[in-house]
C-alpha positions in Angstrom: 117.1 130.6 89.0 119.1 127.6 88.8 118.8 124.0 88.5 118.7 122.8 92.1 119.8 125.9 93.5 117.9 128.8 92.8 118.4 132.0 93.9 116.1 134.9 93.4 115.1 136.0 89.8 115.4 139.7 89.9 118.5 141.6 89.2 120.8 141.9 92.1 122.3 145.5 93.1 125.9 145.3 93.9 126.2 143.8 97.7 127.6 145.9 100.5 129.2 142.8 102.1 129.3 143.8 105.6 132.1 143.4 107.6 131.0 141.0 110.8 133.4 142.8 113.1 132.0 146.1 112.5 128.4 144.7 112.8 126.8 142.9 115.7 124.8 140.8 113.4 123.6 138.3 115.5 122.0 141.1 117.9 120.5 143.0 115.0 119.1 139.5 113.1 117.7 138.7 116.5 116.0 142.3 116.3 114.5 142.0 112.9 112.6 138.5 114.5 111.1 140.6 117.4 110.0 143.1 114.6 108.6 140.4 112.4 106.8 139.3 115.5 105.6 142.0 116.5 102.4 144.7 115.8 105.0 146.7 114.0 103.8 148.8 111.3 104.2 147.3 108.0 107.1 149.3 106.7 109.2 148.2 109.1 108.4 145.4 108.8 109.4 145.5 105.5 112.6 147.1 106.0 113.6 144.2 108.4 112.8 141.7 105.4 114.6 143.4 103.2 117.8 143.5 105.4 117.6 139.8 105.9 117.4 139.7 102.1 120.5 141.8 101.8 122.4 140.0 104.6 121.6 136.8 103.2 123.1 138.0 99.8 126.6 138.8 101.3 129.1 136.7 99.3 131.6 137.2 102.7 129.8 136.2 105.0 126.2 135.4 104.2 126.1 131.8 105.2 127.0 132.7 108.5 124.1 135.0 108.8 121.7 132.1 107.3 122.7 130.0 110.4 122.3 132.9 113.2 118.6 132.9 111.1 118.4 129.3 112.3 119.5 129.2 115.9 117.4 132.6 116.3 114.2 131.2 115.6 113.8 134.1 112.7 113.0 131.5 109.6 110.0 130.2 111.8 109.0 133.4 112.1 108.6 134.9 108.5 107.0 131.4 107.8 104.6 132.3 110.3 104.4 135.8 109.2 103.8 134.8 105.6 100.8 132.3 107.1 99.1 134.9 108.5 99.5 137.6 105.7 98.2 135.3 103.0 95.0 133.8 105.5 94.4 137.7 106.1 95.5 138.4 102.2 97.6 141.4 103.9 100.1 144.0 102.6 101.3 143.1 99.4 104.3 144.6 99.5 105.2 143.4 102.6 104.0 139.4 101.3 106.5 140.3 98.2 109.4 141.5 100.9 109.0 138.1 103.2 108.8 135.6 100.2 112.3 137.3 98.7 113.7 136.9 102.4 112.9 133.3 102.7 113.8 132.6 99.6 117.3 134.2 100.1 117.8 132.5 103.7 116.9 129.3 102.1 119.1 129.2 99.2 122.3 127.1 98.9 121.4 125.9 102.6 120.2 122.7 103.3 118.8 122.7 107.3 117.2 126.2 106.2 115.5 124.9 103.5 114.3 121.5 105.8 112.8 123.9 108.7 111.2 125.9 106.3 109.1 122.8 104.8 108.4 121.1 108.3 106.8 124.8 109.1 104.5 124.5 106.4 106.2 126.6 104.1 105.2 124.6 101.0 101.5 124.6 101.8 101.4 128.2 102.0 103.1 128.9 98.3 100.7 126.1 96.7 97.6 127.9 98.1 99.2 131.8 97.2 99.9 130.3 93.5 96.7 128.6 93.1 94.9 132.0 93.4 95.0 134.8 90.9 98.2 136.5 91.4 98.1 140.4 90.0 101.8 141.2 90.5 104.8 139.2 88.7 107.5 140.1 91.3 105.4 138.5 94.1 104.7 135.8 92.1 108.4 135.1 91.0 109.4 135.4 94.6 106.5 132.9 95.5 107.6 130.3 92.9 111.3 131.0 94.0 111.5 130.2 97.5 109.3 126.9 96.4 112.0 126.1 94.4 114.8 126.7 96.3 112.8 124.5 99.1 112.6 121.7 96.7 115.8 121.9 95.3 117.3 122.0 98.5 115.5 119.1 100.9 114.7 116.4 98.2 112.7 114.9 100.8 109.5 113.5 99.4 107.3 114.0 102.5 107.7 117.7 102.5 106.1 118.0 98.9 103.2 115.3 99.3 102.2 117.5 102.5 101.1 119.6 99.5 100.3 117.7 96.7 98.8 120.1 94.3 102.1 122.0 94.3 103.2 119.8 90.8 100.3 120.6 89.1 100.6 124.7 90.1 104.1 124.4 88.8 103.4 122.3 85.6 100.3 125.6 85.3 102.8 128.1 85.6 105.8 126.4 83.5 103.1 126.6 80.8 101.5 130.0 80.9 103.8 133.0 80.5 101.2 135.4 81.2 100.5 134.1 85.0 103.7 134.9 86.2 105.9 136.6 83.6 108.8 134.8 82.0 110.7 135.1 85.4 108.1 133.0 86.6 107.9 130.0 84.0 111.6 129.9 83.7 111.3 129.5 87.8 108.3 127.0 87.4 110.7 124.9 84.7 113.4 124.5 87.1 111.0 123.7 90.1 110.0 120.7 88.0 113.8 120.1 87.0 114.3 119.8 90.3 111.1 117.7 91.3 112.6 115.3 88.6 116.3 114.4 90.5 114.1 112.2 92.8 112.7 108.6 91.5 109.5 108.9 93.6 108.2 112.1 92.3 108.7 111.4 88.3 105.7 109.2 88.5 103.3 112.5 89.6 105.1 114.7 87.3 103.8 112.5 84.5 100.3 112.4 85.8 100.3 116.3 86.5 100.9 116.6 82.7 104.8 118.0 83.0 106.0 115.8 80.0 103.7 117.6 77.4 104.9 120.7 79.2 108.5 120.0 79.2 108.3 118.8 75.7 106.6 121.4 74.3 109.6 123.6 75.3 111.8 121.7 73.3 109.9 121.6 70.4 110.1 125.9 70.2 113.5 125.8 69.3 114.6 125.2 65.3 116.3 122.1 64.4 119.9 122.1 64.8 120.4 121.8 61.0 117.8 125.0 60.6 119.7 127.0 62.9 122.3 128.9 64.0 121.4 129.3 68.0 124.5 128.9 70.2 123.2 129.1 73.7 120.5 127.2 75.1 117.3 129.3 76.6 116.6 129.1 80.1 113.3 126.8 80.0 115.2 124.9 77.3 118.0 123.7 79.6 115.6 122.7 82.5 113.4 121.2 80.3 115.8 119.4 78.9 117.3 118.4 82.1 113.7 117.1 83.7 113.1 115.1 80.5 115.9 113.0 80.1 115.7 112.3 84.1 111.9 111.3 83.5 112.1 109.6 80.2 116.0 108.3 80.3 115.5 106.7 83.7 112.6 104.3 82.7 110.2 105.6 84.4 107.4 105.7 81.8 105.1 102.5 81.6 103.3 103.6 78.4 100.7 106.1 79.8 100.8 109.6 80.1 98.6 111.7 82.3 95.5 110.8 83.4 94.5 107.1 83.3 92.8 106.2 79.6 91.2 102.8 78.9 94.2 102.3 76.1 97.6 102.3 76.4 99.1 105.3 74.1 101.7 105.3 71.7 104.2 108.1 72.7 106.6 110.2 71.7 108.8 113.2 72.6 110.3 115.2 69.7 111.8 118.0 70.3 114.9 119.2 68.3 115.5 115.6 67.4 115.9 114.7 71.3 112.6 111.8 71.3 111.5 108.9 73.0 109.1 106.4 71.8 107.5 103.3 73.8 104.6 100.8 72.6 103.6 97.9 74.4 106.2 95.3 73.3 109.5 97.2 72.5 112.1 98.6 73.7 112.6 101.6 75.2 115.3 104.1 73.8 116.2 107.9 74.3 117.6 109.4 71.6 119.3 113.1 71.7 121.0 115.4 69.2 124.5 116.8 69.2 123.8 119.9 70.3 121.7 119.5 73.5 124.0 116.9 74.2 127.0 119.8 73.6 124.9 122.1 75.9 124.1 119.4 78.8 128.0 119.2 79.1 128.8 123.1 79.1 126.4 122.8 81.9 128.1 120.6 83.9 131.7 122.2 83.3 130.0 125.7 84.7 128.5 124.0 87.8 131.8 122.4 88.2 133.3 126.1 87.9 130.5 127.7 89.5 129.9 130.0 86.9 126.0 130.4 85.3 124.9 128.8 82.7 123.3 129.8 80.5 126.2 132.5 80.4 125.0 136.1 81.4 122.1 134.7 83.6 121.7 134.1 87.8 121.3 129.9 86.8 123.9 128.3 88.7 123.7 124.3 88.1 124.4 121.2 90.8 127.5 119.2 89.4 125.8 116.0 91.0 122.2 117.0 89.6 123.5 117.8 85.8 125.9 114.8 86.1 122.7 112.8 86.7 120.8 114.0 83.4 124.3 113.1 81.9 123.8 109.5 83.3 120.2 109.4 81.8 121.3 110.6 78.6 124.0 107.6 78.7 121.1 105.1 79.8 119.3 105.8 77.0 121.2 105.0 73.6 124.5 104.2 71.9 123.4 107.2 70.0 124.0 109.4 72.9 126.9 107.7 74.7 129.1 108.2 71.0 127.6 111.9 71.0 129.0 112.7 74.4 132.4 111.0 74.2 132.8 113.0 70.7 131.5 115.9 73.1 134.5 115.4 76.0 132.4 113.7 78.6 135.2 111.8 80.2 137.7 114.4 81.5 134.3 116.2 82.1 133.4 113.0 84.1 137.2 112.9 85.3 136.7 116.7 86.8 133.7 116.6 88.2 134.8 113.4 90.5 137.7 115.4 92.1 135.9 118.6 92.7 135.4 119.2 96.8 132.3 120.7 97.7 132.2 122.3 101.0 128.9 119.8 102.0 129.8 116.3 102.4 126.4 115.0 101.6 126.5 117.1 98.3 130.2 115.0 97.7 128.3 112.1 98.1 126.4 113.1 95.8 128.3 114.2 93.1 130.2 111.0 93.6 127.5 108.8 93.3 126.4 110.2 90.0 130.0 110.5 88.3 130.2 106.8 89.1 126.9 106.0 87.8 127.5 108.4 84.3 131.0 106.4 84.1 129.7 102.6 84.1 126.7 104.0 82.1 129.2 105.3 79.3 130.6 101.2 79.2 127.9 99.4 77.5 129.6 97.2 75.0 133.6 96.7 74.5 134.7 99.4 72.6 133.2 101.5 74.6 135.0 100.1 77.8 138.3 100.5 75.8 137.1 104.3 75.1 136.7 104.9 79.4 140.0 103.0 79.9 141.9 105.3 77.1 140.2 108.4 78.2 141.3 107.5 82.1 145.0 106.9 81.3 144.9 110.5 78.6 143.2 112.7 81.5 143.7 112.1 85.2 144.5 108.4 85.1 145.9 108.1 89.2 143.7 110.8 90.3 140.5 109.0 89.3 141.9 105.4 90.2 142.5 106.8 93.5 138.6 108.3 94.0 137.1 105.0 92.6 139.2 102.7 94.9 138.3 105.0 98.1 134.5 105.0 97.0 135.1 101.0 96.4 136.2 100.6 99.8 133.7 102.9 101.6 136.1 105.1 102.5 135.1 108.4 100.8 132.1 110.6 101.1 129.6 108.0 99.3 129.4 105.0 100.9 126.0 103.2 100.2 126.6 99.6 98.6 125.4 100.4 95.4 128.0 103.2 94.5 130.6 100.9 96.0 129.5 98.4 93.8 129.2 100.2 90.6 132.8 101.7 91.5 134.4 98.5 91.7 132.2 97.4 88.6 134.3 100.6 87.0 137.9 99.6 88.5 136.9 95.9 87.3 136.0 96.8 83.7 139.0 98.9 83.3 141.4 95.7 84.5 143.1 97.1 87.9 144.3 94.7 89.9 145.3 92.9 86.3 148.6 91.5 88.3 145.9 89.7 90.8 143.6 88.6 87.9 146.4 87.4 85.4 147.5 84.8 88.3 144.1 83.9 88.7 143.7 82.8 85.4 146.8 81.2 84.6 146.4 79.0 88.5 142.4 78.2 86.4 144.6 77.2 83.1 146.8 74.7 84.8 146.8 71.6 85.0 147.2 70.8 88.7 144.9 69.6 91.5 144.3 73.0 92.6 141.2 74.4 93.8 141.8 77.2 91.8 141.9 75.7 88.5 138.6 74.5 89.2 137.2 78.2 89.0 134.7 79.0 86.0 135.8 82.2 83.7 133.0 84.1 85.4 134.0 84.1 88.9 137.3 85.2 88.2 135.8 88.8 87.5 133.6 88.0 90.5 136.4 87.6 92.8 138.4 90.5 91.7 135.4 93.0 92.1 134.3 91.4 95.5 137.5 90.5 97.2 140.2 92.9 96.0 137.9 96.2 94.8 135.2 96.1 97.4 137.1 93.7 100.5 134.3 91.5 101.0 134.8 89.6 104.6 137.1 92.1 105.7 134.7 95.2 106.2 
């Protein structure tokens, strides 16, 4: 599992890593589609699942064979062949062998994951986990490849094409016993990953996923109680999905189904609560250590290593840097926690990584800007970022934020351009252009500019010089 990209759960045997020269893999994928087709037996049939599986594992060359999966037709037709087995409620070893082949072709790869859903992939998993499920491993692999579809298209048609999927997964994330703790740690992340888009936080409340997530949180001993190092599983995604849900204002004073009063409510869970009644202000309020643990997650998704440590969770740098941005949102509390915590060379990092997709940089760009201008709420906090920047990567970071300014690096929409000149701005670059500025505004001369009120100044810097309004 892992947050936003989840591979499956099961223990992985050492991979052979074929080597392409030796093996005519496009030939032999194209075979294992006419077999899948086909009135083979099922045992073949299997087999050829299981060597798409093990193909789609190889840390050489295993995107490669994802693609050939692609251009060969073969992911339509194991979603087809999965349609059919679960209308017909056919061979169960041969349903389990399918599901862990789709969800290895779909992992880590965004136009899989997208065919996949527009072939009703979705649909079919939502009806196979709505029914009594007798055999874990099936039903990990079932709640797996949802997952990895979700956490891999973030497209909000593909779920409402099956709505009742949110509610399945909010059932599973629940109840150990219907799909072993494989499962619910699977179903937790699937909701994790539900919550990195706006639209869908609104049906996670109504499916009931708050008390769920909450409840997770509330297992573990405070911190002063206990001597736990490492976060759980379920914690961390729990974790994760909350803060998004709760720390992004999303919540409007009711939870789950509609009730003729508006409730008083409350998360607390190892300190980490939010409270909201009609009339006051909102505020999200976390402790040190999930705080400590939200950022050793996002320096081992920065490092692509798991975390937890010793599990197959491998985190999204631009999906935990949003949870960091939530966390920020929600209280001086929390900002002061994660600066004592490192956030800002974190921060720093995580805005110079490269990631091989460039809609993934865009991404992780957009929500490092965001989690930076979240971080400067009041003065001293400002003065905090603008020490921190010259300590830790000072040019480096100047240089991304002026290219995302100027809409010349991998995130372009106006907003991030914005908040990255909002950034530049609060930290005083361009001070050479703004000192002339004011001094022109404190003479006294018939200039235009001294005419200029104190806040346009700031107005013209970030338009004009950061973002190079009237010349793009």
């Amino acid at each position: 599992t892992s947050h936003g990209r989840v591979s499956v759960q099961t223990q992985r045997k050492q991979n052979p890593n074929p080597d392409p020269a030796r093996h005519n893999y496009r030939e032999e994928i194209w075979m294992m589609g006419c077999v899948l087709q086909s009135e083979e037996d099922a045992m073949a049939k299997i087999w050829a699942a299981n060597q798409i599986a093990l193909w789609c594992q190889s840390t050489l060359d295993g995107r490669r064979y994802k693609d050939e999966l692609r251009r060969l037709g073969v992911i339509e037709a194991m979603v087809g062949a999965v349609s059919q087995l679960e209308e017909k409620k056919g061979n169960i070893d041969l349903r389990d062998a399918l599901f862990r082949a789709l969800a290895e072709a779909v992992y880590d790869h965004r136009q899989n994951a997208g065919l996949a859903a527009e072939h009703g992939l979705l649909q079919i998993t939502c009806r196979a986990l709505s029914q009594k499920i007798h055999d874990d491993g099936l039903a990990e692999h079932l709640l797996c490849v949802t997952n990895n579809v979700i956490g891999m298209c973030q497209s909000v048609q593909h779920v409402q094409k099956a709505p009742e999927i949110i509610p399945v997964l909010v059932k599973f994330a629940s109840e150990k016993e219907l799909g072993g703790q494989g499962g619910q740690q699977i179903a937790t992340a699937a909701l994790a990953n539900l919550s990195n888009n706006a639209e869908m936080r609104e049906h996670l409340i109504k499916a009931g996923a708050l008390a769920v997530l909450s409840s997770e949180l509330r297992q573990l001993a405070p911190e002063e109680t206990s001597d736990v190092e490492i976060p759980t599983v379920s914690y961390m995604q729990s974790l994760s999905a909350l803060v998004k849900i709760v720390g992004s204002g999303t919540i409007v004073g009711r939870i789950g189904p509609s009730t003729q009063e508006t409730e008083r409510f409350k998360i607390d869970g190892n300190r980490t609560s939010f409270e909201y009644d009609e009339g006051s202000c909102r505020e999200l309020i976390s402790d040190k250590r999930s705080v400590s643990w939200m950022l050793q997650y996002l320096r081992a998704s920065v490092e692509g290593k798991p975390y937890p440590p010793d599990t197959n969770i491998y985190g999204t740098s631009w999906k935990v840097a949003l949870s960091v941005t939530c966390l920020a949102r929600g209280s001086a509390t929390n900002r002061s926690l994660l600066i004592d915590e490192g956030v800002w060379p974190l921060l720093f990092r995580t805005l110079h990584m490269q990631t091989r997709d460039r809609h993934e940089q865009a991404q992780a760009e957009h929500h490092v800007v965001m989690a930076m201008r979240a971080m400067m709420r009041s003065l001293d906090e400002i003065e905090q970022g603008r020490q921190e920047m010259k300590e830790h990567h000072g040019q480096p970071t100047i240089t991304s934020l002026m290219a995302i300014a100027e809409g010349v690096s991998a995130a372009t929409s106006k907003q991030v351009r914005g908040v990255a000149a909002d950034v530049l701005t609060l930290w005083g670059m361009s001070w050479h252009v703004e000192r002339l500025l004011w001094l022109a505004r404190n003479k006294n001369s018939d200039s235009p500019v001294s005419t200029l009120q104190p806040s346009m100044i700031r107005q013209i810097i970030r338009n004009y010089v950061m973002l190079g309004v009237g010349q793009n």
